[in-house]
PABA-329876 format. One line per field, with one value per residue (C-alpha): x, y, z. Coordinates in Angstrom, 1 decimal. Layout:
residues N
east: (X;...) .
north: (Y;...) .
up: (Z;...) .
This chain:
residues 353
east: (-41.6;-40.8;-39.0;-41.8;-40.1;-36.4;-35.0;-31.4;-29.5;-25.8;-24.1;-21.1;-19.0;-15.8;-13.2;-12.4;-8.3;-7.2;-4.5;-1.9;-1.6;1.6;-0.3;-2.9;-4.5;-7.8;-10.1;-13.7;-15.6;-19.0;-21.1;-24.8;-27.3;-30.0;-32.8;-35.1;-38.6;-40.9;-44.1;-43.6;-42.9;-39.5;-36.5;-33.1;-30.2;-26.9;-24.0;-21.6;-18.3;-17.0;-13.5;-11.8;-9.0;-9.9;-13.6;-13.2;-16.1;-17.0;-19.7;-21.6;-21.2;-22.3;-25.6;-26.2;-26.0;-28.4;-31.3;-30.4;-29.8;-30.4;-33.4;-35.8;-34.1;-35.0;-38.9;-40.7;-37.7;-37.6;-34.9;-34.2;-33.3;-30.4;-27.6;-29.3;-30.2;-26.5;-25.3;-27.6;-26.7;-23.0;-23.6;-25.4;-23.3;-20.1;-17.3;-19.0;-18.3;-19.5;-22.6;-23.1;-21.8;-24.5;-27.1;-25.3;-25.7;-29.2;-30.3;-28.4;-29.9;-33.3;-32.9;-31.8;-34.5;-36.3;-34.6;-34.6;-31.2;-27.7;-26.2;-23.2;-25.3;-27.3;-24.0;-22.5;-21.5;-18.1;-16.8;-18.6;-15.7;-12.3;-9.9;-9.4;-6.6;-6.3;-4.8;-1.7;-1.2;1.9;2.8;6.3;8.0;7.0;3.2;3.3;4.1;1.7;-1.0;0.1;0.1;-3.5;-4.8;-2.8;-4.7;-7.6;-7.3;-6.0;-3.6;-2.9;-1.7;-1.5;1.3;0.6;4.0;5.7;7.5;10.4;11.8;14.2;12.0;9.7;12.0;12.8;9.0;8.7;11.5;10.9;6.9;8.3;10.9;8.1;5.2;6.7;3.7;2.1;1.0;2.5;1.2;2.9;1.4;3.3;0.1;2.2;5.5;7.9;10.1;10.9;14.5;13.1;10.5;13.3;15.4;12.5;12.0;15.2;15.9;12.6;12.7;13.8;10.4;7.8;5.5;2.8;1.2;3.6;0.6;1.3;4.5;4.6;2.6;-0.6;0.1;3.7;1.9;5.0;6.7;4.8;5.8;9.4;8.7;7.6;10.0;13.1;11.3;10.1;7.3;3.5;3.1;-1.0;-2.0;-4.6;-4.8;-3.6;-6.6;-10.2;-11.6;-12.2;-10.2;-7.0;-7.4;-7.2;-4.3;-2.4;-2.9;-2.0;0.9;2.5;2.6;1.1;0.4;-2.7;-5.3;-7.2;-11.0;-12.3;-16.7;-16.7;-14.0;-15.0;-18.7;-20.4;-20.3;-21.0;-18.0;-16.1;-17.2;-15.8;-12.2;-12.2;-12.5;-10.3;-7.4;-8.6;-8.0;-4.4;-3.4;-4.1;-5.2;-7.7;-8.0;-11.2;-10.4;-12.5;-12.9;-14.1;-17.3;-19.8;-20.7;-23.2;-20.4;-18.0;-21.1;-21.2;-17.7;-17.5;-21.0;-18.7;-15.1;-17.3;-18.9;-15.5;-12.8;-10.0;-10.9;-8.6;-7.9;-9.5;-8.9;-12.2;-11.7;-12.8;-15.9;-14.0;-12.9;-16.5;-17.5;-22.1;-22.2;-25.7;-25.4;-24.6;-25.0;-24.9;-21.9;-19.7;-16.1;-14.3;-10.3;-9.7;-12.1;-15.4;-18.6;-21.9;-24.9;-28.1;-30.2;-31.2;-29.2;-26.7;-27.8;-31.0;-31.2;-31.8;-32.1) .
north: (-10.6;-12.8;-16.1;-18.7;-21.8;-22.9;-26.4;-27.8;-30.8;-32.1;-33.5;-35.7;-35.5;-37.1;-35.8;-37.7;-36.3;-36.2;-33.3;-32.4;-29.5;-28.2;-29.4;-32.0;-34.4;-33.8;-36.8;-35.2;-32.9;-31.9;-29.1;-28.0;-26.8;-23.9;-23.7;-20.3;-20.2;-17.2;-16.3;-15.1;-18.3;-17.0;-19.7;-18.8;-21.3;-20.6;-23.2;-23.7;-25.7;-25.8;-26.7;-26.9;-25.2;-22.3;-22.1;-23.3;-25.5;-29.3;-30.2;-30.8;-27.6;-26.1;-28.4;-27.9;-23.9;-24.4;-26.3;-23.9;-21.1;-20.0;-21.6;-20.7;-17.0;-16.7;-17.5;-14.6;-12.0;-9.8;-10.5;-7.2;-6.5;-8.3;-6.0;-6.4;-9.9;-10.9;-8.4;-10.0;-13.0;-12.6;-12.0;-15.5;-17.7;-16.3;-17.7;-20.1;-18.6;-20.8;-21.1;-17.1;-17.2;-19.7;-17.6;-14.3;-16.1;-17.2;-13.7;-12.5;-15.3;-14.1;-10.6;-10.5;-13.2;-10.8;-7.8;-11.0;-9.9;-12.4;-11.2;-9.8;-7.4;-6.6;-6.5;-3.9;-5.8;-4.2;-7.3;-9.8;-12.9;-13.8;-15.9;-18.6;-20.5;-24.8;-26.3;-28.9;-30.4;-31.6;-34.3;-35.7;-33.9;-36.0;-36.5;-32.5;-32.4;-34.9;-33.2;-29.7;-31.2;-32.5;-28.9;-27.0;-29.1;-28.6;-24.7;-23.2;-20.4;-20.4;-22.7;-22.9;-25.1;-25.7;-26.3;-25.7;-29.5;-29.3;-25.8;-27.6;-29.7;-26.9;-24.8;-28.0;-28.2;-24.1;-24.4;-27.4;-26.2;-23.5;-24.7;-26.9;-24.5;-21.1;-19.0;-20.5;-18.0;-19.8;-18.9;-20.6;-21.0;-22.4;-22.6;-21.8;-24.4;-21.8;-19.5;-16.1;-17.2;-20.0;-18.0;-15.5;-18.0;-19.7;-16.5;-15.8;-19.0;-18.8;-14.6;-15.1;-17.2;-14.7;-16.2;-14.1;-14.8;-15.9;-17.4;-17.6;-18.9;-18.4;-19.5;-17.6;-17.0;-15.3;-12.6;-10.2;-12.4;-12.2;-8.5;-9.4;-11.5;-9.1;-6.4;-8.9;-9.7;-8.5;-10.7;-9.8;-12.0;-12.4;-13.7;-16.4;-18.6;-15.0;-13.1;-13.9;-10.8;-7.4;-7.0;-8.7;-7.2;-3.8;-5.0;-6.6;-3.2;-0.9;-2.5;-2.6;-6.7;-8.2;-6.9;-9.1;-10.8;-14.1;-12.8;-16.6;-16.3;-19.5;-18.0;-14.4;-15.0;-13.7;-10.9;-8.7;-9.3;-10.0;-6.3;-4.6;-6.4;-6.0;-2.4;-1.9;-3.2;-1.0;2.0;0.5;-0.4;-4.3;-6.0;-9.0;-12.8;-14.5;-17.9;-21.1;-24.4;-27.6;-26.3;-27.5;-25.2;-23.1;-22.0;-21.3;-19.3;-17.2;-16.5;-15.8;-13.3;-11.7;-11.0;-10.0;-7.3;-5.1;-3.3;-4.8;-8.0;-8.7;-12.7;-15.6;-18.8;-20.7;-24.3;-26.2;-27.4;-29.5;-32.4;-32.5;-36.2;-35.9;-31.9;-31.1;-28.1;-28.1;-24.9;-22.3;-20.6;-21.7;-22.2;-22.1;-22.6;-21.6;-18.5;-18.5;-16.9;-16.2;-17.2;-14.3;-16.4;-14.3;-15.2;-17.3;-19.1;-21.6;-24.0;-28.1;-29.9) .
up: (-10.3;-7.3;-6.4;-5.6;-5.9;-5.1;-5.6;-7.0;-8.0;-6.7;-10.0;-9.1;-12.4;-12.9;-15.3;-18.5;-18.3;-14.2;-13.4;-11.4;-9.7;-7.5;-4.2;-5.4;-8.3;-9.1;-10.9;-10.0;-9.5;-7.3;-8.9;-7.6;-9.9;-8.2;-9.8;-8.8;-10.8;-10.5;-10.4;-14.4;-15.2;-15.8;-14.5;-13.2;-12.8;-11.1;-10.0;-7.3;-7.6;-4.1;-3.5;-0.4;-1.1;-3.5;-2.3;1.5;1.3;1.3;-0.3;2.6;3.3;0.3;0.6;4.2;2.9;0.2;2.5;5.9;4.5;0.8;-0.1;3.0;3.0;-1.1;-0.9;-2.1;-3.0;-5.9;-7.5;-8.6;-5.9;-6.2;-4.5;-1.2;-1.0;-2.2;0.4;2.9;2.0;2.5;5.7;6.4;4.3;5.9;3.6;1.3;-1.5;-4.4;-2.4;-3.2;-6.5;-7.0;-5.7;-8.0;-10.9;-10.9;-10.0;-12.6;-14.8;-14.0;-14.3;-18.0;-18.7;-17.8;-19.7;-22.7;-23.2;-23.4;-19.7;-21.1;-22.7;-19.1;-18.0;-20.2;-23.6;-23.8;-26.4;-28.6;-27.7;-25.6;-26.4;-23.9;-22.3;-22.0;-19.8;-19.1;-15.8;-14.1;-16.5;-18.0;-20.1;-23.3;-22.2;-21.8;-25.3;-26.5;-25.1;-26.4;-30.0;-29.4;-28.3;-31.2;-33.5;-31.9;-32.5;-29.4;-29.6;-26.1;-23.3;-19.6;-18.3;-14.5;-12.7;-9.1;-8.6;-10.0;-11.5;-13.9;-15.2;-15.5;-17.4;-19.9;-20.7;-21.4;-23.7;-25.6;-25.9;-27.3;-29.6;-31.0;-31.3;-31.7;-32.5;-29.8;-26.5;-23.0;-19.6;-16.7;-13.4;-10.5;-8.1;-5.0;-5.5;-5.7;-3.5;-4.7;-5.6;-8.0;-9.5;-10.4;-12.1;-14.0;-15.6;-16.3;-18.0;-19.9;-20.4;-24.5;-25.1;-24.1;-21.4;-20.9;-17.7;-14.3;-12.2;-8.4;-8.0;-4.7;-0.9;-0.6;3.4;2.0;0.0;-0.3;-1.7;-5.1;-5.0;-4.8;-7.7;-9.9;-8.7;-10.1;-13.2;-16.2;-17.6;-15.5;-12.1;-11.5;-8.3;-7.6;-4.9;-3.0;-4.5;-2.4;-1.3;-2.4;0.7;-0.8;-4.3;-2.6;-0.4;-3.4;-5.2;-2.4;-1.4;-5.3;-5.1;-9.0;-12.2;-13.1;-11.1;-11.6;-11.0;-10.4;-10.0;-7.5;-4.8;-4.8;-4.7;-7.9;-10.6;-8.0;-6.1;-9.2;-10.5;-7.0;-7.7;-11.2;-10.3;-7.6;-9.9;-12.8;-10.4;-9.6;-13.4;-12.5;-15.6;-15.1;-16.1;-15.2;-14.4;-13.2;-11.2;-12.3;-13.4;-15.7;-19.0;-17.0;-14.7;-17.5;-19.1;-16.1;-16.4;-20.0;-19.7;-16.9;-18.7;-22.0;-19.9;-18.6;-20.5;-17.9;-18.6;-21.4;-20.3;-19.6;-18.5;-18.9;-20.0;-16.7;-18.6;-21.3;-18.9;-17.6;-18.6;-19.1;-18.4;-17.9;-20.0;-23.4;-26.2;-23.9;-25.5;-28.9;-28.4;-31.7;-32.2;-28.9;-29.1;-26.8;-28.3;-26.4;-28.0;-28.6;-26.5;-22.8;-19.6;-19.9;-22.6;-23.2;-21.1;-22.1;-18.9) .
C-alpha cells in the first residue's frame, strides 16, 4: 500500500458558546482536514488545530507546512512505515506540532483501515469507554452556575471549571458548585493565573469539597513552581501548558514536580509522541489526562482512540468538539451522559464528508 494522492481542506469554524480562559477569549476556531488516499483505494483523514499558544502555530503556518512540506514529502510512502516518516518528519516540520499530529493521525487512520479494525483496537484496546470532562469558562459567578445546571441535565458527571483571575471569586464558584451539585466530580484548572502562594490557599479553602484535578495553576516558564504546589497540597496538580515534549514529561517526572499530565494530541504531535509521554510518566507513577483544543469530532476521535488504548490513561478531557458550530464530522464516536463510546466501524470512525 502506498500514498498516491494528498490534498486537505482549512475549515474556519466559529464556536456557538465563546470562553474565557486565564490569558485569552476564544470565539473560533481554524482546523485543517488531510486527506491521504492510496493506491487500495483505502482513505486516511487526520486534523490539525493549530493554536498559537499551545501549538505555536498560525494558521498560515500550518498551511504553508501542509503545501511545503507534508504533502510533496508524503507522495508515494508506505504508510506502514509510519515510525520513520513521523520521525522524519519531525525533523522537517520543526515545532509545528498539530501539523504532525495531522500527519500521525491519518497514518494511523490508514493503517487500521487497513487492519479493518476501530484504532483503539490497533492501538491496544485496553477499555471499551472514558468518561469525559465539560467545560466552564471564566464566567460570573451566577452564569457559572447556569451553565453547570444545563450540563448536569445534560448527563455529565464531571466538570471543568477554568479559573486563574481572581482566586476569591474562584473559590466562591468551587464552593457554591458544590453546595448545589454535591455528587457532582469538580476539576479546577487555573491555566497559568496563579502564584504558588494562591494556588495553596485555593486548595485549602476548597480541600473539604474534593476537587480532583488542580490544572496548571501556575506560569509555564516557572516550572518548579508546580512542584511547590503539589509539595503544600494534598489534592493531584497535572501540568499542561508546562507539558510539550517528551523532553518536559521526562523533566517534570525526574525532577518530582506533578502528579498527572494533560497528554493533548495537537501540542505533542501525535499518538506516537503521546505514547512516549504517556510512558515516561507511567515509569514515574504520573497518571494521564488526554485533553484537546478546539477541534472538530475527528480530532476528538483521535483522542478518544488514543486514551482507550493505555492503562494510565484513566482521564479525559475531550469536549472541544461540542461548541463546534457545522463540524464536518459527525458519528464518529457516541457520547452518552457524559461517557464517550467508540463506534466498530475501522479507523477512527466512518467517515461522511
Amino acid at each position: 500500500m502506498k500514498i498516491v494522492h494528498i490534498s486537505y481542506e482549512r475549515w474556519d469554524l466559529k464556536l456557538s458558546q465563546p470562553y474565557t480562559i486565564a490569558y485569552e477569549t476564544i470565539d473560533s476556531t481554524v482546523n485543517f482536514i488531510l486527506k491521504l488516499e492510496t493506491d487500495g483505494k483505502i482513505v486516511g483523514y487526520g486534523c490539525s488545530a493549530p493554536d498559537v499558544i499551545v501549538t505555536g502555530e498560525s494558521s498560515h503556518d500550518v498551511e504553508q507546512a501542509i503545501n511545503q512540506t507534508i504533502i510533496p514529502y508524503l507522495k508515494d510512502k508506505d504508510p506502514f512505515n509510519y515510525a520513520f516518516i513521523l520521525a522524519e518528519l519531525k525533523v522537517l516540520l520543526g515545532k509545528k506540532s498539530s501539523s504532525l499530529t495531522m500527519v500521525d493521525m491519518a497514518l494511523h487512520d490508514l493503517i487500521s483501515r487497513k487492519a479493518d479494525v476501530p484504532l483503539y483496537k490497533f492501538l491496544g484496546g485496553f477499555q471499551k469507554s472514558i468518561a469525559t470532562s465539560i467545560t466552564i469558562g471564566i464566567l460570573p459567578l451566577q452564569e457559572t452556575l447556569k451553565q453547570a445546571d444545563e450540563f448536569v441535565k445534560m448527563g455529565f458527571s464531571i466538570l471543568k471549571i477554568k479559573g486563574g483571575h481572581s482566586l476569591q471569586e474562584d473559590i466562591e464558584k468551587m464552593m457554591r458548585l458544590h453546595e448545589l451539585h454535591p455528587n457532582i466530580t469538580l476539576r479546577f484548572d487555573g491555566n497559568q493565573g496563579y502564584s504558588v502562594m494562591d494556588s495553596v490557599a485555593f486548595v485549602k479553602a476548597t480541600g473539604h469539597i474534593g476537587i480532583e484535578i488542580f490544572e496548571q495553576p501556575t506560569k509555564e516558564e516557572k516550572e518548579e513552581r508546580l512542584g511547590e504546589v503539589m509539595n503544600q497540597v494534598e489534592i493531584p496538580v497535572m501540568a499542561d501548558e508546562s507539558l510539550k515534549t517528551l523532553t518536559d514529561a521526562f523533566r517534570l517526572a525526574q525532577n518530582e514536580r506533578v502528579d498527572m499530565v494533560n497528554i493533548k494530541l495537537m501540542k505533542v504531535g501525535g499518538i506516537i509522541e503521546g505514547m512516549h509521554i504517556n510512558s515516561v510518566a507511567k515509569s514515574a507513577g504520573i497518571e494521564s489526562m488526554i485533553g484537546c483544543n478546539d477541534e472538530c469530532s475527528l480530532g476528538i476521535s483521535a483522542g478518544l482512540h488514543f486514551a482507550l488504548s493505555r492503562p494510565n490513561i484513566r482521564y479525559a478531557d475531550l469536549d472541544g468538539h461540542l461548541d463546534v458550530i457545522d463540524d464536518p464530522f459527525q458519528g464518529l464516536f457516541q457520547l452518552k451522559d457524559g461517557i464517550l463510546y467508540p463506534t466498530a466501524a475501522s479507523g477512527l470512525g466512518e467517515i461522511k464528508l
